[in-house]
Each structure stands twice: as structure tokens, then as C-alpha cells.
N, C-alpha and C positions, 0 to 999 in steps of 0.2 A: 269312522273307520277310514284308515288311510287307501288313499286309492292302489290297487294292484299297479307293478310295473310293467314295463313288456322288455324281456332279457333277452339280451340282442347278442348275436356272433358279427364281427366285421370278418370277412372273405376276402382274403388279399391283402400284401398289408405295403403295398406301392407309395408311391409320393400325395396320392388326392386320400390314401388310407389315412397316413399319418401326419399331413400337413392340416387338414381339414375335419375328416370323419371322425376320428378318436378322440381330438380334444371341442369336439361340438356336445357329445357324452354329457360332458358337464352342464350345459346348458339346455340339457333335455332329460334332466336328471328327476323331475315332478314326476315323472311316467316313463321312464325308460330308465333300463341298465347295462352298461356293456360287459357281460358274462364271460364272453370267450372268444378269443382269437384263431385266426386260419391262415396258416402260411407254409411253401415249404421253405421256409428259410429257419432255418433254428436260432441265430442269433437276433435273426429280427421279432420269432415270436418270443422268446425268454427279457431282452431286453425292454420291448415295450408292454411286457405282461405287468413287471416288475413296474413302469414309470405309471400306469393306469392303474396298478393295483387289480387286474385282472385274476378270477378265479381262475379259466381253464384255457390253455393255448393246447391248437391240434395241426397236424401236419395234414395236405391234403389229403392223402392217402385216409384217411379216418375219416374224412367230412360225413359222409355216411353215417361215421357210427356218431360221431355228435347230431345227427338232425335226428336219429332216435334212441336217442340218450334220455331225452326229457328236459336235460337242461337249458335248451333255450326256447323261445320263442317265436322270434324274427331273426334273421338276417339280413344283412347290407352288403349286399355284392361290390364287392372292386376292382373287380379281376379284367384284364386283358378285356375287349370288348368283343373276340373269339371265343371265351369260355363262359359270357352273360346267361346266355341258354340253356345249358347244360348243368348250370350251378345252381338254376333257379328251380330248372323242371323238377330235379333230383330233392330239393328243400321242397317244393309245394306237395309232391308226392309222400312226403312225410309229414305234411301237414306244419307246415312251416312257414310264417308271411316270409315274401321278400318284399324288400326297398332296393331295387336295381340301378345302378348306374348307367346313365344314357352312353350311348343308342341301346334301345333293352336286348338287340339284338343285331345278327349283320346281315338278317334278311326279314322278310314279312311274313315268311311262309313260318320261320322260329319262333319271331315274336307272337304269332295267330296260336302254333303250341303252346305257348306259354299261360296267352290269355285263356285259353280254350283247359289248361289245368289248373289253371289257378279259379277257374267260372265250377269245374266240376269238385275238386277237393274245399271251397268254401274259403281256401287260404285269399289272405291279400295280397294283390301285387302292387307296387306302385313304382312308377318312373321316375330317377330320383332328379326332379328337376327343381334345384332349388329357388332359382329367379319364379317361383311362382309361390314364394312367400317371402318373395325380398319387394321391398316399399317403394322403392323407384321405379322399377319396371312394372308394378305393377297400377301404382301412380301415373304413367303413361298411357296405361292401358285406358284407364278409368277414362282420362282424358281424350282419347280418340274416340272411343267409343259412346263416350256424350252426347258424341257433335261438337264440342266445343271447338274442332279444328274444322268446321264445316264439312261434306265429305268426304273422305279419305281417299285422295287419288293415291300417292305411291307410298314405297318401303325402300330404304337404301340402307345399305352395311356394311361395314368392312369389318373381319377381326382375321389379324393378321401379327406373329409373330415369329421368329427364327430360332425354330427346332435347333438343339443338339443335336449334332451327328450320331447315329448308335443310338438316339433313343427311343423306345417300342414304339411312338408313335410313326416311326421310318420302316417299320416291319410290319408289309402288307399282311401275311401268313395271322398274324395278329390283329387284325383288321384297323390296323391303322390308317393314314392320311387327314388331309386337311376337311375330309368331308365329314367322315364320322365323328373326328375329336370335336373342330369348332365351327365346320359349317352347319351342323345343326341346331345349332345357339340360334344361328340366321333363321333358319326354316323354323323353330320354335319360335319364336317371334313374330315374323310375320304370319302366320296360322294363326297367332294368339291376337291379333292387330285385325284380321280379316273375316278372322272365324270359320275358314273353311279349308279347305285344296284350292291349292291354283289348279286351272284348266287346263293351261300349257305351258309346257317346260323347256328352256331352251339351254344349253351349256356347253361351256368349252372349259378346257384343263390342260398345265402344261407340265411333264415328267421330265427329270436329267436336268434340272439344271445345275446339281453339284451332287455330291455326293448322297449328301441326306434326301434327294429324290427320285432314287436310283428304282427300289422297288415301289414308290407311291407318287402322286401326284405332288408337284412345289405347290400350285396353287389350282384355283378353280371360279370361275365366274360363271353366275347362274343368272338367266329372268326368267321372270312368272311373270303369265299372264291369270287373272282372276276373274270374276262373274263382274258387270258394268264396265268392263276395260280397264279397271283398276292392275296396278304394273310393281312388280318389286323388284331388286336387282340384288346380288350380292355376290362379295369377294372374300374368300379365305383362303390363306396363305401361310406354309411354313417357311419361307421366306424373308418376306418381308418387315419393317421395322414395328414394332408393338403400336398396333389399334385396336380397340374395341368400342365401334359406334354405332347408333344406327338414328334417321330421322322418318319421320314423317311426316307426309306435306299432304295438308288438306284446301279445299277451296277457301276456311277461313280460316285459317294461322298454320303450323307445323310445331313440330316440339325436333329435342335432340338430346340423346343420352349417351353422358361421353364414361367409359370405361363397362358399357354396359352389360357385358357378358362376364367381367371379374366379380372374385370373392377376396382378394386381398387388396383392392383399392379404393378411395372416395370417390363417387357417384358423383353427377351434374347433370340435371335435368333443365333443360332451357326451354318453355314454351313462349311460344309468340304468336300471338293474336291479332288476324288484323283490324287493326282500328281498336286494340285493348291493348295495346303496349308488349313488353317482352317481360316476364317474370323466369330467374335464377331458384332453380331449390339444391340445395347441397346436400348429400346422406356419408356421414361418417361410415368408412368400411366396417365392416359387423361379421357375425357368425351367419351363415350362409346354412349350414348344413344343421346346427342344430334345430334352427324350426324345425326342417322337413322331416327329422327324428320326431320330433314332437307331434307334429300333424299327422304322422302316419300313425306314433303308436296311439293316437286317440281315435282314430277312426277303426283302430283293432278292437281297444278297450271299447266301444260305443257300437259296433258292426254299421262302418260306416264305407261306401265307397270313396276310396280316393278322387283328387280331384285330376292331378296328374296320373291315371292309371295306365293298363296296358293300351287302350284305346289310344291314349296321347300318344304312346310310344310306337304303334304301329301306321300311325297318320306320317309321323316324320320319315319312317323307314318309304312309308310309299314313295313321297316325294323321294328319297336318296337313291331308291332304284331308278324311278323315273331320271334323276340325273346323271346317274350311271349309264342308263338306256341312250340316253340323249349325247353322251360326251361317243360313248361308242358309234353310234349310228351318225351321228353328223346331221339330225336331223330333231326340229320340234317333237314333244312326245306329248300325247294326251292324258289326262288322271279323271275316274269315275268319281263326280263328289260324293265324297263320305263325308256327314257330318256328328258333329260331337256334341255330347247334349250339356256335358259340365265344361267350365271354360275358370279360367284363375281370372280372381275381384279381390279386388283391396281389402272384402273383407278378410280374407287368408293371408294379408299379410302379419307375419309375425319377427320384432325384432330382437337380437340378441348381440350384445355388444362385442369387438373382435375379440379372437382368444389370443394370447400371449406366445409368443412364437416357441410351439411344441419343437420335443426331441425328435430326431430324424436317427433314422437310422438306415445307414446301408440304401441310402438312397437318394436322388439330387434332383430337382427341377427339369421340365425339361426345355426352358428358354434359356436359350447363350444368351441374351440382354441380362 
């Protein structure tokens, strides 16, 4: 008997809808279907109903009646990172999984609603964090967490790129900035490297320096302090010129993963050993977004809990208040360890090779590089 699918609506149909989400569909097509579209753009929903061959597009105004319609299943939130809450609460109360796009929410006290409906209506939630079924990062993981790197003194990271003017990530009301979009790539990370909360939080961030930072932060540098004195530092930036790295240095080697928070570029992973030489692994860029289809819809099909769930998404949000608190106040802030009982392992990781560059519509990147 062929296995049931799980028929999915994509929510929002933005640049990470239609550059990434829509055409991963096909690589997650064993167990998943994409049924219907959500937008209020009408030519955005008719044109790419048409290129997916999609049954049912609805304006948002309906969303409602598509979540008890019966026709779908699941959704995949991509909406503004203001309306993640609201889109999720309203789908789980109908009995609807979601797969949310990070940050799940723009506060803790949202994301605790969310987990707190999605624990009472039985639906699933999951935080759509795809580097925790992509092979490199999670290959690094494996590898600190060994010991192979002896033990893990710090974290360093930079991901930094220069925003378009005008685009929503420059529109605070939207919960944009460099902290929601790409500093918590950093804080996922190292959480996922440490395995806990840092203790203490220390931060600074600079606004105005041109246009596109007018209502949100240009950039932000953060340090944690963690349990043994272990230290991590990072910088994100809509600014600055296109990074994405991060290393880690232990008492016996360090590793370094250069592009390490992209979905449309080749990975490099460099560990170095001391006293075992320096080994190079290279990962051909891949489909990013179709595993985490896949993974989520088996652990519906199976009644399984995710591994990235609301729990993951509510750890990160701590830290982001915490560095909100900290840039405001001008002073170190403390965090209660909370800890997490499922963590991402290499066994999750799952590859899919890149998809061919989809149709766009009515919609453009949002780096000037």
C-alpha cells in the first residue's frame, strides 16, 4: 500500500517562498504534497499555482476557511516574522501541523502560546530550521561534540551582508533587523555546539548608519558567557560585505565552516587537529528545505516529535530578548538554564541535490551584492 502523503499549504509566497520552499515540494514528494497556496497577491498566487501545478490558491482573507476546508494537512508559514504567531495559533486550532519559519515568533511569551497549543490540540509544530538536516553543519557538530577538538573553549561568527534599501527586513513594525533575520543562525549554532543557554549576555548595536538603518539596527555584536567559562562572540550585519562563518576552537584542534548559514552556496569544512594534521571536506550546495518537508511530514505520518520543535524556537527567542535587554540597558543580562532534551546528530541529516533555479515572481532578493 503506498504510503499516505501529508498536503501541505505554503503561507506567504515572499522570496524564501518561491526561491526555496516551493521548488524543495519536489524533493519531498515520497510523503508530501503541495495542495494550496496563500497570498494576498493575486498574480503571485495564479502565476505560480500554474508553474507548481497547484490545486487550490486562497487569498488571505480565506485562510480560515482553507484550514477547515479539509483540504490540507500541514502548513509552512513564510510570512513576515510579525504574523508567525498569529498564522500558526489560528492553523493548530484547526487542527492543522505547522512548519514555521524561524524566529517562530517575536517574543517568548508568543512562542510559549504557540507551543502551549500546539501540546493541547495534538497538532505539530516544528521550527523550520533547515541546517539541522544539512551534512556539514551537522558534521561539525558530531565533531565537537566527540571531543575530537578536545574541550570546546569558544564560538566565533560573523554573517554579514548588505540589505536592499526598502526591503522588509528594514521594517522594524515587521519584526525585522539583523537579529531576527541572521543573528539567530549565530545563536542556533552555538546552543547546538554547547548544548545549553549561555549565562551571560553582553551586547552592543549600531542604528543610522544610512538609510536602510533608519528604523532597525546596521549591525550587532553579541558575547556569551556559558557554564566552565566557555565564551562565544558574534556579529551580524546588514551592512557589511557577504560572510557567513563560524569556527570553533578547542584545547585539541578547531574546525571552520566557511558559507555556513547559506542554502544557495558550496560548504567548507576545515578541521585541524593538533598533532593529526588539517583535513578539507567540501558539500556541493543542495536543497536545504526539502529534507525539513520530509522530516517533518514523517514524524506526522509516524506521531513523532520533531527534533527542531517549539522548544528550539523558544531557547533562541530567550537569548534575542536577553540581547535586546542587554543592548538597552547597557549592561550584562543573566538567562535561567533551560535545557533541551533532543539536540540535531548526523543521524538527521538528509541530502537532496540543488533545485534548478525557480520562477520568481514579483519579488527580488534581498542583498545588493
Amino acid at each position: 500500500m503506498a504510503q499516505r502523503k501529508i498536503r501541505y499549504a505554503v503561507v506567504g509566497l515572499g522570496h524564501i517562498a518561491q526561491i526555496a520552499v516551493l521548488p524543495g515540494f519536489d524533493h519531498a514528494s515520497s510523503n508530501s504534497e503541495l495542495v494550496a497556496l496563500v497570498s494576498g497577491d493575486e498574480v503571485k498566487r495564479n502565476r505560480l499555482r500554474d508553474e507548481y501545478d497547484v490545486e487550490y490558491a486562497f487569498d488571505y482573507a480565506d485562510y480560515r476557511k482553507l484550514l477547515y476546508s479539509g483540504l490540507i494537512d500541514a502548513v509552512y508559514i513564510c510570512l513576515p516574522n510579525h504574523l508567525h504567531a498569529r498564522f500558526t495559533v489560528d492553523a493548530l486550532q484547526a487542527g492543522v501541523h505547522v512548519l514555521c519559519e524561524k524566529p517562530l515568533a517575536m517574543t517568548v511569551e508568543d512562542a510559549r502560546v504557540m507551543a502551549q497549543t500546539s501540546e493541547r490540540t495534538g497538532c505539530k509544530l516544528m521550527t523550520a530550521y533547515r541546517l539541522h538536516f544539512q551534512r556539514a553543519n551537522l558534521k561539525a557538530l558530531e565533531t565537537a561534540r566527540s571531543g575530537q577538538l578536545g574541550d570546546v573553549r569558544f564560538f566565533n561568527s560573523v554573517f554579514s551582508f548588505r540589505v536592499k534599501e526598502g526591503n522588509i527586513r528594514t521594517d522594524k513594525r515587521r519584526g525585522g533587523g539583523p537579529l531576527y533575520d541572521i543573528g539567530i543562525y549565530c545563536i542556533n549554532a552555538v546552543r547546538s555546539f554547547f548544548g545549553e543557554l549561555p549565562e551571560h549576555i553582553f551586547a552592543f548595536a549600531h542604528q543610522g548608519y544610512d538609510k536602510r538603518s533608519a528604523e532597525v539596527d546596521e549591525m550587532i555584536s553579541v558575547n556569551m558567557k556559558f557554564s566552565g567559562g566557555r565564551l562565544a562572540t558574534f556579529i551580524a550585519s546588514f551592512s557589511g560585505n557577504y560572510q557567513s562563518v563560524y569556527d570553533v576552537v578547542g584545547t585539541g584542534g578547531s574546525l571552520r565552516l566557511e558559507n555556513a548559514y547559506e542554502y544557495h552556496e558550496d560548504m567548507e569544512l576545515t578541521i585541524d587537529k593538533a598533532g593529526g594534521g588539517t583535513r578539507t571536506y567540501k558539500y556541493r550546495k543542495s536543497d536545504q528545505f526539502g529534507p525539513e518537508i520530509l522530516y517533518f511530514s514523517d514524524c506526522i505520518l509516524h506521531d513523532q516529535m520533531p527534533e527542531p520543535n517549539a522548544t528550539e524556537g523558544i531557547l533562541d527567542l530567550m537569548v534575542i530578548e536577553a540581547i535586546n535587554q542587554s543592548i538597552k540597558e547597557g549592561r550584562a543580562v543573566s538567562l535561567t538554564p533551560l535545557f533541551k532534551e533532543m539536540h540535531p546528530s548526523l543521524r538527521q541529516a538528509i541530502h537532496r541535490p540543488a533545485v534548478p533555479k525557480p520562477l520568481n515572481v514579483r519579488v527580488s532578493g534581498p542583498s545588493m551584492e
